[in-house]
N, C-alpha and C positions, 0 to 999 in steps of 0.2 A: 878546277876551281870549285864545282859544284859540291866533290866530294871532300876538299878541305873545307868546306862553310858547315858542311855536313856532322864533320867531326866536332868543330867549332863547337858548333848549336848543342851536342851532344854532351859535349863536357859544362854549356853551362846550365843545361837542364839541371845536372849534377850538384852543379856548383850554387845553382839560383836556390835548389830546393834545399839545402842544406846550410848556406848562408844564414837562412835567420835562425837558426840552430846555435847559439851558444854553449861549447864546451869548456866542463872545467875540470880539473885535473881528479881524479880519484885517488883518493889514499887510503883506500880501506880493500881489503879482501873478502870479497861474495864466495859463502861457504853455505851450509843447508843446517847449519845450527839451531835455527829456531822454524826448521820448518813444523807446522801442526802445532805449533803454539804460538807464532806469532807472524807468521808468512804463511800464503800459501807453495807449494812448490811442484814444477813442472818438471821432467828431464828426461835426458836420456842418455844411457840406461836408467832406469826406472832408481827412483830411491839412491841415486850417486850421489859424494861430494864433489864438486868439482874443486873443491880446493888441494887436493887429493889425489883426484883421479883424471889424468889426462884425457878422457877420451869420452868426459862430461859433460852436454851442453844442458845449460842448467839454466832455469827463469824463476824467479819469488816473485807474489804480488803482494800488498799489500793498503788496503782505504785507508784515505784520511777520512776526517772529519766532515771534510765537503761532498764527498763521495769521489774524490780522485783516486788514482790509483799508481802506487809507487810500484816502479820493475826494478829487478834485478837479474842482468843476463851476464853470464857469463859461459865461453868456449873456448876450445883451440881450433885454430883456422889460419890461412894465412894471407886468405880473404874477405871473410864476413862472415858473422854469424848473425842470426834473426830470430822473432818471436814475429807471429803474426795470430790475429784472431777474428775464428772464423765464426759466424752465425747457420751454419747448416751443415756442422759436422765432416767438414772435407775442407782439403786446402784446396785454394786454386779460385774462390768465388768474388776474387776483389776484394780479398780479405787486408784488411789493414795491416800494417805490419814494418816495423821498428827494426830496424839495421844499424846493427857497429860495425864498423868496418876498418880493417888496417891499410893506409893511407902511407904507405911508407914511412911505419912507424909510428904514424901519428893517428888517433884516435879521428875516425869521421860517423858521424850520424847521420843515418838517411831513412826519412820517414817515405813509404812506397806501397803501392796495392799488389797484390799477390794475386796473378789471372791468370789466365790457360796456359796448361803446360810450365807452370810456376814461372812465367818471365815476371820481373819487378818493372811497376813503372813508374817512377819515383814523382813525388806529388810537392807541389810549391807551396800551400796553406799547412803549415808546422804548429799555427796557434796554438794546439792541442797538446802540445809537447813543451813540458818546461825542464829545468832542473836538472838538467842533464851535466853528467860527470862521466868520465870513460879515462882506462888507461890500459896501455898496451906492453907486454912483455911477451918478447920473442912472438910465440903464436897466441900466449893466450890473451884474449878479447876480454876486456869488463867495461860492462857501461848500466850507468844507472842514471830512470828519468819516471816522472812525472808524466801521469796523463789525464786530460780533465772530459766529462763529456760524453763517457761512451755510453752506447745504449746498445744491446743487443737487439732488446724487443721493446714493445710498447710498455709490458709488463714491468712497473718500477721492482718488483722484486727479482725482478730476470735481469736488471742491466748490466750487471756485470757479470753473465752467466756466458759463455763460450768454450767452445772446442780450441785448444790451444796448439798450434803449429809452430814445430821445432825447426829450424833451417840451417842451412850454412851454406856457402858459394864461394865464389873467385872472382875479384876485381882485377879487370887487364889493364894495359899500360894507362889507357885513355880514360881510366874510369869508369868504365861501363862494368854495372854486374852483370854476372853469368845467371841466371835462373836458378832458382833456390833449389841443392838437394833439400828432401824433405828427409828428416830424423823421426819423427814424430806428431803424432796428430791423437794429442788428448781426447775423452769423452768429454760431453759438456761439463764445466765447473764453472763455479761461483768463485769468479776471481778476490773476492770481497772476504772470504771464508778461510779465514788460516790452515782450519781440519780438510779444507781441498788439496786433493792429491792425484796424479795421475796410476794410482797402483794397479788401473784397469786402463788400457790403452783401445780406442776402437779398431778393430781388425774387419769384422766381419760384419757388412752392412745389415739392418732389419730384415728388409727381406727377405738375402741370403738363407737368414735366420727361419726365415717364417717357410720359405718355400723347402727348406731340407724338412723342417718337421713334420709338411705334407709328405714330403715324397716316402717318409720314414714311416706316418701314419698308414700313407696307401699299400707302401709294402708291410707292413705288419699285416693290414686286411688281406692283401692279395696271401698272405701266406697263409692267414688263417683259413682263410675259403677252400686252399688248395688241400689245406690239408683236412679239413673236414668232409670233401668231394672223395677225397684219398677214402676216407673212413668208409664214408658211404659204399665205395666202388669195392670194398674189401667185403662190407655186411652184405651187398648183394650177390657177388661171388660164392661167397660162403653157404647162402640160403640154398641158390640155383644146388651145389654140391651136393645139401643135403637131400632134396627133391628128386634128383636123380637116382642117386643111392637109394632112395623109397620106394620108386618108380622098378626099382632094376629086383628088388626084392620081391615085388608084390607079384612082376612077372618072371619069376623064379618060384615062387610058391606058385601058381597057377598051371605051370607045366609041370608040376608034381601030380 
């Protein structure tokens, strides 16, 4: 009993959080046509159309007026694909994050935080989310929506600045997502910014960055030391040589 109430409860988390979610049908096709001039655009692989290319998970942002910001996601999946945004350069920090989902064919939205070990944990307050349209063929996901509100930092010209996370998953019988593979994890951008582009993806953390250059600096020093010790041990060598040879002379003239 305890584990049927369980299930229950589990599906209408599902169900609660995405209810006030209004979908409405999409009839247009998300391609990368105006990105850099009138969208910004995220993806992966880098610089794909996904109108094109199958194996594209693709996101445009673009502000309104008010300073909202309009998405455009689209992927193949036969589960969900996602965008999520993070504020410190890594997924996985309770990052917000926007979910299309295939629903047995039918288009679902699920707005959800992205935390340890990427599990989703899908969130009841949607207010932030308007304007939502999605439509599904075979695997591929489209969905386009409205978002009001965000702030990255305190900084009004940072607010729409974020590292942008690429996602996809699997929805089981019961509705439950699987925790997000991760595609992609942009540098910071200014979702606000058309000319934002992913064409540099973060790999390698600062540090990483900062502690190879030491190690490269110290080995350059340790090499140089070695080999000017080297030098040294060659010129003193060489002297002793000559000294001897002087030495061997002088008591060679002397027994003449």
């Amino acid at each position: 009993m305890d584990k049927l109430f369980s299930i229950f409860l589990g599906l209408s988390c599902v169900m609660f959080a995405t209810a006030q979610v209004t979908v409405s049908t999409l009839n247009t096709t998300i391609t990368n046509a105006t990105c850099g001039t009138d969208r910004a655009c995220i993806s992966n692989p880098v610089s794909c159309n996904p109108a094109t290319d199958s194996s594209c998970l693709f996101v445009s942002t673009k502000s309104d007026a008010n300073g909202n910001l309009n998405f455009e996601l689209r992927g193949n999946s036969s589960g969900y694909i996602a965008v999520a945004l993070s504020t410190d350069s890594s997924a996985g920090g309770d990052d917000k994050t926007y979910i299309c989902a295939n629903n047995n064919s039918a288009p679902l939205f699920v707005f959800a935080l992205l935390g340890a070990n990427n599990t989703l944990t899908t969130q009841n307050d949607t207010s932030s989310i308007s304007n939502v349209s999605a439509s599904i063929s075979q695997s591929t996901i489209q969905c386009v929506f409205d978002v009001s509100g965000l702030n990255a930092t305190s900084r009004a010209n940072a607010a729409t600045t974020f590292s942008v996370v690429l996602a996809s998953g699997t929805v089981s019988a019961d509705g439950t997502l699987s925790p997000a593979t991760v595609r992609t994890v942009s540098e910071p951008l200014d979702l606000s910014n058309a000319s934002s582009t992913n064409t540099a993806t973060a790999t390698v953390a600062p540090s990483t960055n900062s502690t190879n250059t030491t190690n490269a600096s110290s080995n350059a020093t340790t090499t140089a030391a070695t080999t000017a010790a080297s030098g040294g041990n060659i010129s003193l060598q060489h002297g002793l040589s000559q000294a001897v040879l002087i030495l061997l002379g002088v008591l060679a003239i002397g027994m003449m």
